[in-house]
N, C-alpha and C positions, 0 to 999 in steps of 0.2 A: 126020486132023484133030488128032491128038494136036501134032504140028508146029506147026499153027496158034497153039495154045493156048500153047505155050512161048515164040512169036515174040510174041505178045501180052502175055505175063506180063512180060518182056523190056524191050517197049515202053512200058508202066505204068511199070517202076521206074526205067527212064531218062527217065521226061516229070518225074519226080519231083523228079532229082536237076538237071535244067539249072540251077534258081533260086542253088543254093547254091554256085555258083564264082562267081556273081556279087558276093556277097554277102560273100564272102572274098578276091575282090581287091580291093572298094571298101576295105574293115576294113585291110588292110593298104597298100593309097595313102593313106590316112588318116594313120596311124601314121608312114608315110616322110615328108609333106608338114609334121606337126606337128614332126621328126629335123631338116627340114631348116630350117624357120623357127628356131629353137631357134640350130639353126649358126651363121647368117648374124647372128642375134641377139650369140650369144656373138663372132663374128668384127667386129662393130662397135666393140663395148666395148672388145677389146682393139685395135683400130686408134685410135680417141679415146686411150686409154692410151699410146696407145704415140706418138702425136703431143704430147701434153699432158708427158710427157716429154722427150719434146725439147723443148718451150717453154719449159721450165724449166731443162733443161741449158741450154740456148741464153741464157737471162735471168742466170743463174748466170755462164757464159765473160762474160758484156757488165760482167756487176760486177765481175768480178776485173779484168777488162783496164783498166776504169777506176780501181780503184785500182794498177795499175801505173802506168797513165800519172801519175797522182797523186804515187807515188815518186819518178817519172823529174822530175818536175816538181820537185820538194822538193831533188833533189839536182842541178837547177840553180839552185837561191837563193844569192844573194851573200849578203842580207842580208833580216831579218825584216819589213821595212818594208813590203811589198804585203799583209802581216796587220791588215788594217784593218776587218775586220766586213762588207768588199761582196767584191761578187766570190767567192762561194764559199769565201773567203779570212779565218777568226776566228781573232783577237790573243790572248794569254794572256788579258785581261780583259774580252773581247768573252763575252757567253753563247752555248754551243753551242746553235743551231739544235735541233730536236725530224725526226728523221731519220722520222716518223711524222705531222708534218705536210707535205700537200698541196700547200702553197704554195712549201716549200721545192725542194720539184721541177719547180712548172710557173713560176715565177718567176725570172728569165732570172740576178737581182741575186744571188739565193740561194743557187748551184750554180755547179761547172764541167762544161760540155758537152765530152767526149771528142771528139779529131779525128774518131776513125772510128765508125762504126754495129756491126762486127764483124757485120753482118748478123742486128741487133736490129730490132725496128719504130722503136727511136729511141734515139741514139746514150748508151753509158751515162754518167752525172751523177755527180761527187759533189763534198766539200764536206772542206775542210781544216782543222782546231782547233790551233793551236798550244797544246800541253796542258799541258808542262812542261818544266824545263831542269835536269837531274842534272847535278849543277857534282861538278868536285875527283873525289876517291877515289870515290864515287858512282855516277862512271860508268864503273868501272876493269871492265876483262873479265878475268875470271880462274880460266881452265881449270887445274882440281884436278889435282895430281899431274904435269902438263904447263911446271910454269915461273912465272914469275912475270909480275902483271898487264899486259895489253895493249895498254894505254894508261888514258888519265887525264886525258882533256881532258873539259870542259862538253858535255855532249849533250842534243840540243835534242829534243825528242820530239811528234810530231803525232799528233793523231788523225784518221784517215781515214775516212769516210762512202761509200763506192759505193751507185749505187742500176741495176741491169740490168734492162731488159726482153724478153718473147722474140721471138718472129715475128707478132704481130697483133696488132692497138687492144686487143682485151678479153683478153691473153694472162696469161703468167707475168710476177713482179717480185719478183727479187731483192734484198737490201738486206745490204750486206758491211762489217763495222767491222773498223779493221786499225788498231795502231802501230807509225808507223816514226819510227826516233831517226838524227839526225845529227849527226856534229861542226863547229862552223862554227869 
């Protein structure tokens, strides 16, 4: 009988213990479920990041490309004459546009629209000042220790307004101010 008694003693301490592995695998699927919400958490944030990033690179490339084309435009001018305050296009004594008002951008009179979109939601904009004109020695280039001055004709100097947008309606917008000077 003594056998019995051992098999029974046995049996008590294992009826005892079934609860508690239960009880310790819920505790720890718990703890993995909260690891892994947390992840997926932190793995959104940085895909928003890292998309909203590139909307702004992307708005960024669209404003620069529009002030190239801006240059490329500037230095096919024969003459100052299309500087008349419409067209995206202000005279030495026209007032510069406000690159900060609204209208200037959705208002067709106000800006120049780039050929191409550079694969912006909308092609980049901007807007040209004829700003001033360094006549005579003024506008002499003259690298130091290299020689004497470069030239010394009247150069004409614009101010250039880009405005870039990125990949969607409520995206990035960039806004780029550049001077380029020419000799005519």
């Amino acid at each position: 009988m003594k056998t019995n008694g051992i098999i029974c003693n046995a049996m008590l301490k294992r009826r005892g213990q079934v609860g508690a592995a239960l009880i310790v695998s819920l505790v720890f699927l718990l703890v993995i479920s909260i690891i892994a919400v947390a992840g997926m958490r932190t793995t959104r944030l940085q895909e928003r990041m890292a998309g909203n990033t590139r909307d702004r690179n992307l708005a960024f490339q669209a404003a620069e490309s529009g002030i190239r084309e801006a240059e490329t435009f500037i230095e096919g001018l024969a003459s100052l004459g299309s500087f008349d305050g419409s067209n995206g296009l202000h005279g030495l004594t026209d007032a510069e546009p406000s690159h900060y008002d609204a209208t200037v951008w959705s208002v067709a009179a106000n800006h120049v629209t780039a050929d191409e979109s550079y694969g912006s939601y909308a092609s980049p904009r901007y807007f040209i000042k004829h700003w001033t004109t360094v006549t005579g020695e003024e506008g002499a280039m003259n690298i130091s220790g290299y020689g004497d001055n470069k030239g010394t004709g009247d150069v004409t100097i614009f101010k250039i307004t880009g405005r870039g947008t990125g990949g969607g309606l409520d995206s990035a917008e960039v806004m780029l101010r550049s001077r380029y000077g020419r000799a005519f």
